[in-house]
C-alpha positions, 0 to 999 in steps of 0.5 A: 467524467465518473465513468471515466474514473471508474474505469480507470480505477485512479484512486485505487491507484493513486491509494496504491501509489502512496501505500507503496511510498510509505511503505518504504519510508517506514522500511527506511526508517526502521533499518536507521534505526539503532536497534530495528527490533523495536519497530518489527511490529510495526513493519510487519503491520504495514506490509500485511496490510499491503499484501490485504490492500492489493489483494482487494485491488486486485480481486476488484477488477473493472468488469465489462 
């Protein structure tokens, strides 16, 4: 059963799944907003750290 989730990498996936999903409830968010430039800081923290989350994915490959 480890193995089997190892090499299917689920909760990577999973991780990446839910980052995905928060990210764009945080963009949603501070595009409602009435005055987006107050959030800025915040939206650019969470797609920096999505392009670092999916970097490390994907240079963590399954190695055979």
């Amino acid at each position: 059963m480890k193995d089997t989730l190892n090499e299917y990498r689920v909760f990577p996936r999973l991780f990446a799944i839910f980052y995905l999903y928060w990210m764009s409830e945080v963009l949603v968010w501070a595009m409602a907003l009435h005055n987006p430039k107050e959030a800025e800081w915040l939206v650019a923290a969470v797609i920096a750290g999505a392009a670092a989350y999916f970097k490390f994915y994907v240079e963590t490959g399954c190695n055979k």
